[in-house]
C-alpha positions in Angstrom: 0.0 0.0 0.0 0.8 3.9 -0.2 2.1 5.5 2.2 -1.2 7.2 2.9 -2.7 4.2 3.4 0.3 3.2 6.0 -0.6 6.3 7.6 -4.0 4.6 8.4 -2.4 1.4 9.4 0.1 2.5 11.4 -2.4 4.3 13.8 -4.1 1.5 14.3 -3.6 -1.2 17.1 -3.1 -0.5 21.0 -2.1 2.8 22.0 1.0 3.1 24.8 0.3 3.5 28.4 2.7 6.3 28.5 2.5 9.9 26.4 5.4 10.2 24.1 6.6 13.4 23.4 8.3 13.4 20.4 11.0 16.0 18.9 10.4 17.2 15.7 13.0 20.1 15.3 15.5 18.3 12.8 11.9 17.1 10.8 10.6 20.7 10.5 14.0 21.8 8.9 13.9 19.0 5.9 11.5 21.4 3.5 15.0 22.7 2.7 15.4 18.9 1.3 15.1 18.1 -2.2 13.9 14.2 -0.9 14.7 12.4 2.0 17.6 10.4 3.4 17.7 7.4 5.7 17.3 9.7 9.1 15.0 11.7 7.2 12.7 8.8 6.8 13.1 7.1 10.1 12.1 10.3 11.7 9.4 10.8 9.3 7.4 7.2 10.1 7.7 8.1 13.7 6.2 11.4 13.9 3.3 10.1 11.7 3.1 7.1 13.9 3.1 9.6 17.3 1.4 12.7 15.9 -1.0 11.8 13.1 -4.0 11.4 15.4 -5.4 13.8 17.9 -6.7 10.5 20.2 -3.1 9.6 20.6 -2.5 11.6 23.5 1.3 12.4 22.3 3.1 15.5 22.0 5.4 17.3 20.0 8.5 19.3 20.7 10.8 21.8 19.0 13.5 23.8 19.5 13.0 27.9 19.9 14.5 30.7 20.8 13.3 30.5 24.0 14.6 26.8 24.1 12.7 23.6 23.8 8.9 24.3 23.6 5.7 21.3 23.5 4.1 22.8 20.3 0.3 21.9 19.2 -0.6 18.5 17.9 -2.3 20.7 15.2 0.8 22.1 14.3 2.8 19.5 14.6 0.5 17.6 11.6 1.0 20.4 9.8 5.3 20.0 9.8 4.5 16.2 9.2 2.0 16.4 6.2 3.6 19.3 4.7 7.3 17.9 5.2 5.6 14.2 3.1 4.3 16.6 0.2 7.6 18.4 -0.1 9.6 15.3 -0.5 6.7 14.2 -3.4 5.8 10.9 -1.5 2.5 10.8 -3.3 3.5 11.3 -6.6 3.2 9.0 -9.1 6.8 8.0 -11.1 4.9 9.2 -14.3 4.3 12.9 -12.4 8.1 13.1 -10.8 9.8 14.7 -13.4 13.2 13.2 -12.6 12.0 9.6 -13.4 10.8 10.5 -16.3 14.5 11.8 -17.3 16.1 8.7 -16.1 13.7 6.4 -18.1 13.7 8.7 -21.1 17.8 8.4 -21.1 17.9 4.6 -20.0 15.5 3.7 -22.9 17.3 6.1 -25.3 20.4 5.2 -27.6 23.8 6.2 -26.8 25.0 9.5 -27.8 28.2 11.6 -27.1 28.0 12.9 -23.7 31.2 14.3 -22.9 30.7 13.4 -18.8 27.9 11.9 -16.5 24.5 12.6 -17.0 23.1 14.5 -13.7 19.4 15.1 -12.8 18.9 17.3 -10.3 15.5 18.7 -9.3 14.9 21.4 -7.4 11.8 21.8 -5.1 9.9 24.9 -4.8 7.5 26.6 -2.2 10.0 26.4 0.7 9.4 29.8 1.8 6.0 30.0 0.9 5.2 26.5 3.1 7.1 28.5 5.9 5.4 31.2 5.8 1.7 29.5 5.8 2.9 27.8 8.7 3.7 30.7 10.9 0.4 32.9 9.8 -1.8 29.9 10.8 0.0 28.7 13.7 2.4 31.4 14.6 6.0 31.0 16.1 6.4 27.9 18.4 6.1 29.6 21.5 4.8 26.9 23.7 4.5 25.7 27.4 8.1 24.6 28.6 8.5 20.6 28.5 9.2 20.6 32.5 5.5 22.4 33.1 4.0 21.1 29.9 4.8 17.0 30.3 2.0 14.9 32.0 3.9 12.6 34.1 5.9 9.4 33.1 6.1 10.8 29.7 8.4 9.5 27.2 10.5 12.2 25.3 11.9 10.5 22.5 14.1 11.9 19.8 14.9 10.1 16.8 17.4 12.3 14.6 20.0 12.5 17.0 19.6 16.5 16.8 21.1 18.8 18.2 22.3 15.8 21.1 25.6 17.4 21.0 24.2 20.2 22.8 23.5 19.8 26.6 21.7 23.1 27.3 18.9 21.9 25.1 18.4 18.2 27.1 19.2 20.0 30.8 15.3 20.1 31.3 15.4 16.3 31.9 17.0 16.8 35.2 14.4 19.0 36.3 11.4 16.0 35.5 13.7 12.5 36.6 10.1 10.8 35.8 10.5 11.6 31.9 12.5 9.1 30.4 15.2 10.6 27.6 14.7 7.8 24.8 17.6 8.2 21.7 17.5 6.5 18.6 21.4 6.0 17.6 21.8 5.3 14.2 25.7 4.7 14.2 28.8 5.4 15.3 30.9 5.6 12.3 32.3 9.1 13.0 34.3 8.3 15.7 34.8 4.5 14.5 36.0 5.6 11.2 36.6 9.5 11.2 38.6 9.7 7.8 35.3 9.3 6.1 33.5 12.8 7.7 34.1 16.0 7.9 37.0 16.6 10.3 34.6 18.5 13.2 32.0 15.6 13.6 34.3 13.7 15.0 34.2 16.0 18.6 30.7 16.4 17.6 29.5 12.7 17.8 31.6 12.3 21.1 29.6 14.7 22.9 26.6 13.1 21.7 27.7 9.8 23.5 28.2 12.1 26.5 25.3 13.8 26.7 23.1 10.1 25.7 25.1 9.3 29.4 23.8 11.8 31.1 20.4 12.9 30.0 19.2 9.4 28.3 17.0 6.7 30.1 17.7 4.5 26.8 18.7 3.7 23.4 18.0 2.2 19.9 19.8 1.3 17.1 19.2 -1.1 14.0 21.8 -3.4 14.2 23.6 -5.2 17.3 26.8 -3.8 15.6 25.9 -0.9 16.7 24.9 -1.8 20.2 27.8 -3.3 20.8 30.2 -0.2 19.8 27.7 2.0 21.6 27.6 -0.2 24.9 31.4 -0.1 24.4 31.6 3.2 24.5 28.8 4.1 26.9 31.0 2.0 29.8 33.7 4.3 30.1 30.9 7.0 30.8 29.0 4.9 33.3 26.3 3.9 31.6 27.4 0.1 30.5 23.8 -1.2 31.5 21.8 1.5 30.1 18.6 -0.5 28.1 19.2 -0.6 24.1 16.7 -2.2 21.6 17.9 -3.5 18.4 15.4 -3.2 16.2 15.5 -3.0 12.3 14.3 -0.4 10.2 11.7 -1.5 7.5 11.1 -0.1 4.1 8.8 1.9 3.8 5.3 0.2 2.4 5.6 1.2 -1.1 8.7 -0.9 -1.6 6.9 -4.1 -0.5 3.8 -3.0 -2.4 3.3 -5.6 -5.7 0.8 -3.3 -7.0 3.0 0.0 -7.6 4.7 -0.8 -10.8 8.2 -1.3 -11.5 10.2 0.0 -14.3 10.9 -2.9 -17.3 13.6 -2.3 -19.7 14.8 -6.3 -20.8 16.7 -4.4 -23.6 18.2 -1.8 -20.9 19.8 -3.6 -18.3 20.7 -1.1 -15.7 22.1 -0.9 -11.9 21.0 1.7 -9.1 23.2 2.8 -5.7 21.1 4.7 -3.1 23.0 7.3 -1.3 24.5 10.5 0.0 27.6 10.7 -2.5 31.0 10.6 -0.2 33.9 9.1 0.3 32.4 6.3 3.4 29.7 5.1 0.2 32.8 4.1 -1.9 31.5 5.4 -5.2 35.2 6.0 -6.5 35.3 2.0 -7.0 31.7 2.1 -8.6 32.7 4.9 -11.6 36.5 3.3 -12.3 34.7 -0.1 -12.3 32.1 1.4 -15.0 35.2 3.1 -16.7 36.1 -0.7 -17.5 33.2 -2.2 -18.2 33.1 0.2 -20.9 36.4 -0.5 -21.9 35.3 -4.3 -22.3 32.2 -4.3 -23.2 31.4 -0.7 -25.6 27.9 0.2 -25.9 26.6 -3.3 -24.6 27.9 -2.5 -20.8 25.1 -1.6 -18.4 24.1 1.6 -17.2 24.5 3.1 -13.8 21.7 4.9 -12.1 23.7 7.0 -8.6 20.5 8.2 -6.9 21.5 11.0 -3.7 22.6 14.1 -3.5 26.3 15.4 -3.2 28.3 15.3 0.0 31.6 16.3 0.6 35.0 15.6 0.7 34.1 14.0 -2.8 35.9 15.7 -5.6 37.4 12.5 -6.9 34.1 11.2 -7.6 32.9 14.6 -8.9 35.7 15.1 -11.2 34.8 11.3 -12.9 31.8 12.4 -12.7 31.9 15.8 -14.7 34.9 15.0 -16.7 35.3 11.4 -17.6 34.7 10.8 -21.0 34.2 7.2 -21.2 31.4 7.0 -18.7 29.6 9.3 -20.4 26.5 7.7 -22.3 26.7 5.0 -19.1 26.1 6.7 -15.6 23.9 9.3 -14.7 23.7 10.8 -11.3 20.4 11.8 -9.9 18.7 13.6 -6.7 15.3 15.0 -6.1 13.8 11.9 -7.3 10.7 10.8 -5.1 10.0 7.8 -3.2 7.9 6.2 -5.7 10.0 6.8 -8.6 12.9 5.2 -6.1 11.2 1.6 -5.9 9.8 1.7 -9.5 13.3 2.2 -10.7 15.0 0.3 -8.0 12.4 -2.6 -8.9 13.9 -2.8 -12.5 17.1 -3.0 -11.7 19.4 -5.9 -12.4 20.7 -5.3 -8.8 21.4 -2.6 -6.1 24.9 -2.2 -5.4 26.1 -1.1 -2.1 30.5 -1.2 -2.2 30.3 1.0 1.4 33.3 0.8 3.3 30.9 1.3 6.9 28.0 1.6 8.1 25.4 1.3 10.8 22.4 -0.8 8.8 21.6 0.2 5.4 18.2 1.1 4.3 18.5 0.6 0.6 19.4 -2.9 1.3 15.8 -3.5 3.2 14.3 -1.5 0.2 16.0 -3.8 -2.2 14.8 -7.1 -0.6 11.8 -6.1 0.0 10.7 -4.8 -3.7 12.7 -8.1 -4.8 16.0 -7.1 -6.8 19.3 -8.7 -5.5 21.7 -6.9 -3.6 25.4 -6.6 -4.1 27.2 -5.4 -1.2 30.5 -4.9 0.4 31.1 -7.8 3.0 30.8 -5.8 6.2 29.1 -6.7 9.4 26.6 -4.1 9.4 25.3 -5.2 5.4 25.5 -9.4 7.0 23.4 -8.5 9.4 20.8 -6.3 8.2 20.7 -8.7 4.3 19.6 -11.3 6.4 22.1 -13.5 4.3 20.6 -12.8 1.1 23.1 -10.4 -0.7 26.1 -11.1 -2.7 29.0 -10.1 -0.7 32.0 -8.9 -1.6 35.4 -7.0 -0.5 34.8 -3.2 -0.9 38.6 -2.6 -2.3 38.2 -5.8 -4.4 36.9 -3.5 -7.8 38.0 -6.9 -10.1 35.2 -8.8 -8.2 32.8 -6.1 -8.5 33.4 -6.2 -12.3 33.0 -9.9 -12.6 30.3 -10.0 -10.4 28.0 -7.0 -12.6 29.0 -8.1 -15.7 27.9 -11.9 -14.7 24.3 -10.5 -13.4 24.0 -8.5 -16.9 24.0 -11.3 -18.9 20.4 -12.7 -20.1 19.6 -15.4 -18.0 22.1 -15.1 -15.6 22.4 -18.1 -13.3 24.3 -15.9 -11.0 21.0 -12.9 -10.7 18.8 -15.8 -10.8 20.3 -17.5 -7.9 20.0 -14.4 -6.0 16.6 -13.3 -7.2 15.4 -16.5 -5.3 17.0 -15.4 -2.1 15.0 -12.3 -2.2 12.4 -13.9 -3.7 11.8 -15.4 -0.1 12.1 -12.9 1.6 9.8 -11.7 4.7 10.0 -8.2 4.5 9.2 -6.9 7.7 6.2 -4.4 8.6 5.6 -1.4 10.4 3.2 -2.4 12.4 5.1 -5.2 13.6 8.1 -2.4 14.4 6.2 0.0 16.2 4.9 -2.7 18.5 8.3 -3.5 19.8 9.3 -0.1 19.6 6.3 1.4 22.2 6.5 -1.8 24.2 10.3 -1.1 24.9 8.9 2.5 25.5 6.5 1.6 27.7 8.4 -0.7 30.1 11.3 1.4 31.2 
């Protein structure tokens, strides 16, 4: 189903003894997004779990001037609903204009493009959607959480904003029967700092400092992650604070056998879903395309890179914008929508995923659960989260990856066959089942 219709789902079923409320400050700031990322849409299915019914009882926070502020349920919707249309989550792939692009050029014949393609759609209304907000609801200038919270609230923040600062979380102290709840997704920059920029290293310590001192508990995807966070949380004091592992699913849509996927048999393409920089590894990606095309001419597969640009990336820019051979064979797209996402990601002779780290992986559940075969880099994070249904492979092994692509290209490929039926049998897991575990963990502290 749509995610309207998940909307509708997700609000049904037995509402937690406890009021939640739930921080929404990072969430009201993605209308300056072109689409979402993974945090982006984790912190999107929560709030519209929490706050998309007035009988829910939960609340809303954001951060003001004035400091953190419970804001209207009314208002709150608003952020929510208006944040989903931004981001084009309703939109057909026929009405998302970037789609269309991508089809029109994977369909089309080669021609001489001196460097990538790139797609790169811009969303408008921004200021206008601000604007509307503040004449109907005016600034957020709400009750304080310590005389606003009924008590034995929850206050749970899921985008790890702004955690590195203590003066916003110091309230906590003053209302011991709140429980802080943090949702963790990782802790790759201070695990692997050479891949961020050089500041969010300091910046991602102090929000293991603060968790310590202001949070009740944690969640994570991955028991990777709980196990470098409890590692890390001892030293602090905190070595028994309660952590839920608890997976991420895709969002309906990808699971959804009714929203068409794109068919090209004559086109055989590849997508990789992310944030282009240097932890995502798409330097080995473009030089292993650089070959193919080397090999194979016109017959090599196409590339579809779907996210927006990063930084510390100018390697993979410079391929990017300047590399001739790659040119009638990669194209590099952001702004595309949700539904164009699993329509495209659907057609697709795989997903590929070379990361060097990372904390779960969110294309990866897409993938499975829409069906196409994953081809991954052999991390922990990727074994866990595939369920043991990707292809794995060394992320510096860019040989493999050539084999490996070029063997899942061919018609009829034993290889892609082999792992279509891995995902094939796949049980993608539901929302509904999620926020069950989620608000009982909630509930019980």
């Amino acid at each position: 189903m749509h995610d309207r219709a998940f909307l509708a789902a997700a609000l049904r079923g037995s509402p937690m003894d406890c009021p939640v409320a739930y921080d929404i400050t990072r969430l009201a700031t993605r209308v300056l997004n072109r689409t979402p990322n993974g945090i982006d849409r984790i912190d999107s299915a929560f709030a519209r779990r929490l706050l998309g019914s007035a009988t829910a009882g939960h609340l809303a926070m954001m951060m003001t001037l004035q400091g953190p502020r419970i804001i209207s349920g009314a208002a709150a919707a608003d952020v929510v609903n208006g944040i989903f249309l931004h981001w084009g989550e309703d939109e057909a792939p026929g009405e998302d204009e970037s789609y269309r692009r991508i089809v029109n050029w994977l369909s089309g014949e080669t021609s001489s493009f001196k460097a990538a393609q790139r797609v790169a759609r811009g969303r408008s209304g921004q200021a206008s959607g601000v604007a509307r907000w503040i004449r109907q609801h005016g600034f957020p200038i709400g009750q304080s959480p310590v005389a606003a919270l009924p008590k034995g609230a929850r206050y749970l923040n899921v985008s790890q904003f702004p955690l590195w600062i203590p003066s916003y979380f110091r309230w906590l102290k003053q209302r011991p029967d709140v429980k802080g709840v943090f949702f963790i997704h990782d802790l790759l920059p201070i695990e692997h700092p050479e891949y961020f920029r050089k500041a969010e290293y300091d910046r991602h310590l102090r929000r293991l400092v603060n968790l310590a001192e202001f949070g009740a508990a944690a969640i994570v995807t991955t028991q990777v992650v709980k196990e470098a966070l409890q590692a890390h949380l001892a030293p602090l004091g905190r070595k028994d604070m309660p952590i839920l592992v608890a997976p991420i699913p895709a969002a309906p849509i990808f699971s959804d056998r009714r929203a068409a996927s794109l068919e090209l048999t004559d086109s055989p393409y590849f997508v990789a879903c992310g944030t282009i920089e240097p932890r995502k590894n798409h330097l080995l990606l473009l030089h292993v395309w650089r070959e193919l095309v080397r090999r194979d001419g016109a017959s090599a597969p196409k590339l579809v890179l779907i996210g927006a640009r990063g930084w510390e990336n100018e390697n993979v820019v410079d391929l990017l914008e300047r590399c001739h051979a790659i040119g009638n064979h990669v194209i590099e797209v952001s702004g595309l929508s949700t539904p164009g996402l699993k329509a495209l990601m659907g057609g697709a002779r795989a997903l590929l995923m070379p990361s060097f780290a990372e904390g779960y992986g969110l294309p990866i559940a897409e993938a499975l659960a829409v069906g196409t075969p994953v081809i991954a880099s052999d991390i922990a994070a990727f074994e866990e989260s595939g369920a043991g249904r990707i292809t794995a492979l060394s992320p510096i092994d860019g040989e493999k990856w050539l084999e490996t692509i070029r063997a899942f290209t061919a018609p009829n490929s034993p290889e892609r066959a082999a792992a279509k039926a891995q995902t094939d049998r796949f049980e993608a897991p539901s929302w509904s089942g999620y926020f069950a575990k989620a608000e009982a963990f909630l509930s019980d502290l």
